[in-house]
N, C-alpha and C positions, 0 to 999 in steps of 0.2 A: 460588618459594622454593627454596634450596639446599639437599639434604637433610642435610647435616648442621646444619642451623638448628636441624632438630628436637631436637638436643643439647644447644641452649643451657638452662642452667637459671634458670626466672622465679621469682621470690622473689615466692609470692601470699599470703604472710602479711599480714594488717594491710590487706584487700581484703576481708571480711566474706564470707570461700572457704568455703562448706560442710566442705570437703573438711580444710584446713590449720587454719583460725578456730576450730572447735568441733570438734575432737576429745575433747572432756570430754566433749559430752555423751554417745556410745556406749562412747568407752573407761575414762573415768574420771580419766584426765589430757589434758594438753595438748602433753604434748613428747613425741611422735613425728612419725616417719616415715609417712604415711598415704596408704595403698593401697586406697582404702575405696570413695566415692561414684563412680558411673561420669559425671566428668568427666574432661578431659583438660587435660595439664599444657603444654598445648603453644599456643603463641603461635596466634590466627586465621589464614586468611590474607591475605595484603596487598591482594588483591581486598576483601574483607569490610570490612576496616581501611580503606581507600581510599573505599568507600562509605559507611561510619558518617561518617567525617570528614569528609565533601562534605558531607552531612546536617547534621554540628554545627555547618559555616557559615553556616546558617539558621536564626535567634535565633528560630526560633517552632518549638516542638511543639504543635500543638492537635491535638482527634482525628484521627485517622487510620482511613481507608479500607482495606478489605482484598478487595474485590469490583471489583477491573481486571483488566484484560487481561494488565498486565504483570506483576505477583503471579502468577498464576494459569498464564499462559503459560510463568514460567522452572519451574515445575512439571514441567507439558506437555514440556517439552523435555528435563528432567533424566531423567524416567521413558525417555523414547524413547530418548535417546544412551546411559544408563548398562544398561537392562533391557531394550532394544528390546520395549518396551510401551506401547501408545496408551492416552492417557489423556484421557479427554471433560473439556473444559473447564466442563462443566456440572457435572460430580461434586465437583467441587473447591471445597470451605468452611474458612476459617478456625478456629481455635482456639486457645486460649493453651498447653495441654500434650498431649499425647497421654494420660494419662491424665486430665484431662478429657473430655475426648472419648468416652474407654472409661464413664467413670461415666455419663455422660448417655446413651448407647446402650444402655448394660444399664438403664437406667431407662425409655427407651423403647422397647425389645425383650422387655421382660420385666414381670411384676410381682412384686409384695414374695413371700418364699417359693418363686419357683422356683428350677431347680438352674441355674446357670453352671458348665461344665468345660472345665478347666485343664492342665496337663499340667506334671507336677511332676519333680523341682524346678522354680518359679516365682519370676518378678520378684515378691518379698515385697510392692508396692504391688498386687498383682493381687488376694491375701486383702485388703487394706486396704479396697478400695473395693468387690470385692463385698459382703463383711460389712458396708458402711455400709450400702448401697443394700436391706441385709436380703434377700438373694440366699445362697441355701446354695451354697455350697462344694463342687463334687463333682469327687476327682482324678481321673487320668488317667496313674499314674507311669508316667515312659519307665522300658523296659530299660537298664542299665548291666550291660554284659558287655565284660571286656577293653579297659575305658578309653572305649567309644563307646556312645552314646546311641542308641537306637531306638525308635519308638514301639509301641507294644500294642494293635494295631487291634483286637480281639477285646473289649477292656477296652473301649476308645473306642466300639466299634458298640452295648455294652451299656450305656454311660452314656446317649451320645444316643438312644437308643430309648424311656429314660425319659421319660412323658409330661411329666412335671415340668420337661425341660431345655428349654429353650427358647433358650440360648447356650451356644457355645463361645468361650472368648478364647481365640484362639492367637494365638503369641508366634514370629515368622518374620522374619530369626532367631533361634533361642531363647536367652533369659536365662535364668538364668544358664550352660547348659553350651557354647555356641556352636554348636550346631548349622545348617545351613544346610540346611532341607529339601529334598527332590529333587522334581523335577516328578513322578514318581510317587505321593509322599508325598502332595504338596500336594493333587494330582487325588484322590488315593482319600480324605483328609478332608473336601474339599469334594463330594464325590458321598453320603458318607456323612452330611453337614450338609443335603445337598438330600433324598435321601430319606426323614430324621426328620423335614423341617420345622426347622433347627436354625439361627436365624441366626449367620452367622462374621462375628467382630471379628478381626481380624486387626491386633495389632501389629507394625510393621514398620522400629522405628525406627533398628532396628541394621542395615538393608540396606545402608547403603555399606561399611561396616569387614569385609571378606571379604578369605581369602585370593585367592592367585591362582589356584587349580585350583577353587573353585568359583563358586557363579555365584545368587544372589538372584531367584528368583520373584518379584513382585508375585500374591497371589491374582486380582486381575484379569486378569491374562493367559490365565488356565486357567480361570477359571467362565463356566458358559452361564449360568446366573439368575443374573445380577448386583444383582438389586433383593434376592437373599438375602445381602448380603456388604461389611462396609465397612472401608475403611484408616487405622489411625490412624496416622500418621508426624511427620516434623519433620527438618531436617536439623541443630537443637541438637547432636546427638552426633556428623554426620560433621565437622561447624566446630567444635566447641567453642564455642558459642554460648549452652548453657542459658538463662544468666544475660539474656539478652537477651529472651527470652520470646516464643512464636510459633512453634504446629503447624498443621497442618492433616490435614484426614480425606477422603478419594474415598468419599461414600456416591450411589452410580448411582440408589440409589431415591429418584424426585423428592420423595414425600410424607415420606418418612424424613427427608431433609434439610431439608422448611418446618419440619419438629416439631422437628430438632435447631436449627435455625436461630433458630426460637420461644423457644426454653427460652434459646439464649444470650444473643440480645438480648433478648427480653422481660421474664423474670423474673430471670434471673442479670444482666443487663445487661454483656455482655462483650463487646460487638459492635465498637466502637472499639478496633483493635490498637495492638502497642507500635509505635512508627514505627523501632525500631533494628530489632525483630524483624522487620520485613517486608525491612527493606531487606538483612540479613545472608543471606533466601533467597534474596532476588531476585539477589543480588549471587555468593554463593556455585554456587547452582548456575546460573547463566549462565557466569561465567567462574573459578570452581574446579576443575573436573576434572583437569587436572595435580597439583596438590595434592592432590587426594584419592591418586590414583597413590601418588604418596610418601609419604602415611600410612599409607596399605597397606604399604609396601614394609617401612618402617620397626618399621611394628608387630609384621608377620611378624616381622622379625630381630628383635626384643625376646622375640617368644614363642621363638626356637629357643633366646635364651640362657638364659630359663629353664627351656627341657627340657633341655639340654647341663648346666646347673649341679644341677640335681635333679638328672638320672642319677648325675654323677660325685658329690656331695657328701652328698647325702641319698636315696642308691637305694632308701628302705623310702618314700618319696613315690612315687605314680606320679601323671604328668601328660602328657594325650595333648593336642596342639598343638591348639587350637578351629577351629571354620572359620570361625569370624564371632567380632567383637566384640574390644574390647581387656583382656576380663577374661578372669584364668587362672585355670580353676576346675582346684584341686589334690586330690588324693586322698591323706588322710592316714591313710585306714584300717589302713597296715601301720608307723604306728605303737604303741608300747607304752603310752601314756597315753592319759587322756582331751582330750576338745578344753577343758573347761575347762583343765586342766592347760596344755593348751597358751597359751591366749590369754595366762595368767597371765604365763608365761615370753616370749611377744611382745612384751607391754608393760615387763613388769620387767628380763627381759634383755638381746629384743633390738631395745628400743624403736621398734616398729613396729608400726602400725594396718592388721590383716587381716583381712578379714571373715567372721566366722563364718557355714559355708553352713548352718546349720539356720535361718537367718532367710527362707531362701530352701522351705522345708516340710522334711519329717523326712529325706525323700533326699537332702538337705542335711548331714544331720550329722555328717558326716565327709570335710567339703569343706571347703576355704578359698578365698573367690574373691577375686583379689588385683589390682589394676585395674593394669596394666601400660602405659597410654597416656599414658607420660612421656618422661623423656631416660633414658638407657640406663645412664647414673651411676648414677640414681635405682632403675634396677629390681633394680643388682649391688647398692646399700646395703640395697635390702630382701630381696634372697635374703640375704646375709651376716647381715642382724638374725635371719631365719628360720631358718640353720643355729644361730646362737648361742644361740637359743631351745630348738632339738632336742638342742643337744649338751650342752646344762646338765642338759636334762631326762636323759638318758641317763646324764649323769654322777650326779646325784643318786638314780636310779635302781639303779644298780649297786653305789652304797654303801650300800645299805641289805641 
């Protein structure tokens, strides 16, 4: 794939897009510009697309398998080339989301009433499903000093120490601020998980989309008890694939994986995969990694023009380049309104769907995380809606 491909722009209206289709229902209309759901605006690649299509030449889907070699094996291979991390082909189970995955883990890692912690701001589905699963809530807010994110191990050693905790979800790496943890990080959570007794869920689904200076841990790389620690992933987010359906989880502890195993096929009945989902990982990370390259490349230069266009046009925004993920989490604390104020003048001025970061916990509320994994048209129309929004508000502000 040519990287200016990534410019072309797909018209996914009238495609039943989360993203484009139902803007009503979070913003209240339908005609914007929308920077919202973390999909990506960007064609498959022609590997993936080359593979479905072989696929749709064979006028039969009946169940589908997800327990071969070849499944499991392009796994095995992508972990090693991409993370230089061996990965047992025993660990490796299906599943239809990664948040699946998470809910049934805390279900059988835990019982009703104990504490799960999080480290906040959070992927806002992470409150969702612990509160289903009647699992309390305990944060973990990172440091924000000077635009960058660090964690509060002192906070952390005092949560898990709680006899009550009995899980940590971490989020590696992190949603929404991008962070990409360091092998230091990672080692001193996971030692601090082993000495409470604290099983770690590690999301890890945003590990391809990194910049180039830094570098994706697998927690498996670094833990000696590996029967305390399991991965939920998917490569939906490094292909653009959601819509296709199809994660998988590395849980090393055998008993943990017959119970999760149990619960999918037996009672949930989930065990027959999508047969596009298997074949878009099989397919993607076997022979994707060039493309991945170029979404990297790509992505970066989308974030540098929305730090270059902040600085010069809106210098009371500050926004420091993420190291992972295609969302640009903005700082709009040194504006003079509130964020309602603001959303109001997004949609009414300058017709654009931003997402407000307090969906994401209260360290959120003076963020805007703005999905930038488009064509580069798309990310200048939505800073220009963003500036027309600030400078309405300014103006109306001045005259009073």
């Amino acid at each position: 794939m040519e990287k200016n491909e990534f410019d072309e722009l797909i018209d996914r209206k009238g495609t039943y897009c989360t993203q484009w289709d139902y803007i009503e229902d979070r913003f209240g209309v339908n005609d914007l510009l929308p920077f919202t759901i973390s999909d990506m605006d960007f064609a498959v690649p022609n590997v993936i697309n080359d593979a479905l299509k072989k696929r749709e030449s064979h006028p039969i889907y009946g169940y589908t398998r997800w327990n071969h070699i070849d499944f499991k094996q392009s796994i095995v291979s992508w972990y090693k080339e991409r993370f230089a991390t061996q990965v047992d082909l025993e660990w490796i189970v299906y599943s239809p989301s990664a948040i699946y995955t998470i809910s049934r883990l805390i279900e059988l890692k835990s019982d009703v009433g104990d504490q799960v912690v999080i480290q906040t701001p959070a992927y806002d589905a992470f409150f969702k499903t612990i509160r289903t699963n009647k699992r309390e809530i305990v944060e973990n807010p990172l440091y924000y000093v000077n635009g960058v994110y660090s964690i509060d191990f002192d906070d952390l050693e005092q949560k898990l120490v709680d006899e009550k905790t009995t899980i940590f979800l971490l989020c590696s790496p992190q949603n929404p601020t991008g962070r990409v943890w360091t092998k230091e990080e990672l080692t001193r959570m996971i030692e601090l998980c082993d000495r409470y007794h604290v099983f770690l869920i590690s999301d890890e689904i945003h590990m391809d989309i990194v910049r180039e200076t830094y570098q994706h841990l697998p927690v498996v790389s670094l833990a000696t008890k590996l029967e305390q620690i399991a991965i939920c992933s998917s490569a939906s987010k490094t292909f653009n694939t959601s819509g296709l359906i199809g994660s998988y989880a590395l849980i090393p502890d055998k008993r943990l994986q017959e119970d999760f195993l149990e619960v999918l096929k037996d009672r949930d009945g989930l065990s027959s995969a999508s047969i596009m989902g298997i074949e878009s990982i099989m397919a993607g990370y076997s022979n994707g990694q060039n493309w991945v390259d170029e979404l990297n490349e790509y992505i970066s230069n989308n974030l540098n023009v929305v730090a270059n266009y902040l600085k010069s046009q809106i210098p009371e925004i500050r926004f420091t380049i993420p190291e992972s993920t295609f969302l640009a989490w903005i700082d709009i604390s040194g504006l003079p309104f509130e964020m309602e104020e603001l959303q109001q003048a997004l949609i009414e001025i300058g017709e654009v769907a931003i997402m407000d970061g307090s969906i994401y916990g209260i360290q959120g509320k003076d963020f805007l995380r703005m999905n930038i994994g488009c064509p580069r048209k798309k990310v200048m129309d939505g800073l220009e809606g963003l500036k027309k929004a600030v400078d309405y508000l300014k103006m109306n502000k001045n005259q009073l």
